[in-house]
C-alpha positions in Angstrom: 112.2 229.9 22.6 111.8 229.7 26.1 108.6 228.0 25.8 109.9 225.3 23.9 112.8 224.9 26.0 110.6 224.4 29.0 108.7 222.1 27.3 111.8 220.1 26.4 112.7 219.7 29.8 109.6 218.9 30.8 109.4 215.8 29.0 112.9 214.7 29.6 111.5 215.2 33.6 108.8 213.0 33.0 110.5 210.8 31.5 112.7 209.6 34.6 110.0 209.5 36.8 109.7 206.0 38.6 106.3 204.5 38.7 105.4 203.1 42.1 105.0 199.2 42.0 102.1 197.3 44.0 103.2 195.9 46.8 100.2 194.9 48.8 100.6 190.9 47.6 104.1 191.0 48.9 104.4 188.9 52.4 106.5 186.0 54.4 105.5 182.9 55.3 105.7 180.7 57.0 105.4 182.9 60.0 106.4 181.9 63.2 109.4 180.9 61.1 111.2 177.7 62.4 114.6 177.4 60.4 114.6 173.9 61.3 111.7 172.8 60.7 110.6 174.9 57.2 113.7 175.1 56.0 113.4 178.1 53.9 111.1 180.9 54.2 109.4 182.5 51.1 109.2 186.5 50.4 106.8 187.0 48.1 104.2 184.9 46.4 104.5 182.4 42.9 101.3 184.1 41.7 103.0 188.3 42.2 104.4 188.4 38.6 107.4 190.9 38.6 110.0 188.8 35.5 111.9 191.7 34.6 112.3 193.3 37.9 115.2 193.4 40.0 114.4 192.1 43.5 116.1 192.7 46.9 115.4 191.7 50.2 117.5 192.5 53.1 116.8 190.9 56.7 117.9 192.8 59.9 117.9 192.1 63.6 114.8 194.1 65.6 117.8 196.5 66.8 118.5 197.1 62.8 121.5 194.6 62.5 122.6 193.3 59.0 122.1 189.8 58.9 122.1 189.0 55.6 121.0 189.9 51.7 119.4 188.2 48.8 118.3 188.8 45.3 116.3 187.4 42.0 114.3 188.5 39.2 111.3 186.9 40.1 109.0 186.3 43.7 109.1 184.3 45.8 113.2 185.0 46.9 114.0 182.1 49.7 115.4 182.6 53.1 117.1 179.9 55.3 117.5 181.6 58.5 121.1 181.9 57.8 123.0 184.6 58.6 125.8 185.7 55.6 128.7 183.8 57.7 126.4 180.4 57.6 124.9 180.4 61.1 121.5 180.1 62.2 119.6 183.3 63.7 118.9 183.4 66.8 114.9 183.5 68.0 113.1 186.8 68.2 111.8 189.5 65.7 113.4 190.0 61.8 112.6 192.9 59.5 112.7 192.5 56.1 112.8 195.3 53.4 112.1 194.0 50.1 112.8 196.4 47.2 112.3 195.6 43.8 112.5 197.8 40.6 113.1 198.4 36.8 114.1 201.2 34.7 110.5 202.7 35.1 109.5 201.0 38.3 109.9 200.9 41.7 108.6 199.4 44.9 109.3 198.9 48.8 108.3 197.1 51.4 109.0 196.5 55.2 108.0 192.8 56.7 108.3 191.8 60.3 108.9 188.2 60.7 109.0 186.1 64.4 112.0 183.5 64.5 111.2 180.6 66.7 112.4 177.3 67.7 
């Protein structure tokens, strides 16, 4: 009885593991990024197939400041160099932690960016 009762929630265990996603393809560009002059800047690449996945980025200051959020279901997600109230960010270094993930899957990744005008 105990046997099978171990064995139970063994599977169950295994079950709700998360699978690790690879992330190496994963990057920014353009980098330096010039809001002004590229408009958008891409996280991710067209040719990274993740349809299905849930996909965040977050961008912070280099002193770990919120500056804003965005999400899709598919790579490349676009940034504008807007912060969330609208504004253009000032120059200097962004980090950007991209998560994305299903119900088996998961994957993270940190990107350092240069903002310049």
């Amino acid at each position: 009885m105990k046997i099978r009762l171990l064995t139970a929630l063994l599977i169950i265990f295994i079950s709700n593991t998360l699978f690790a996603i690879d992330m190496d393809k994963i990057a920014a560009y353009p980098v330096p990024f010039n809001p002004k002059k590229h408009q958008k800047i891409s996280v991710g690449e067209p040719s990274v197939i993740l349809a299905g996945y849930n996909i965040k980025i977050e961008i912070f200051d280099i002193n770990g400041d919120f500056v804003a959020k965005r999400t899709g279901s598919q790579f490349p997600v676009y940034w504008n160099g807007r912060n969330d109230s609208g504004r253009y960010v000032k120059p200097g270094m962004y980090i950007i932690k991209v998560v994305a993930e299903n119900d088996n899957e998961y994957g993270r990744k940190t990107i350092r960016i240069l903002v310049n005008y």
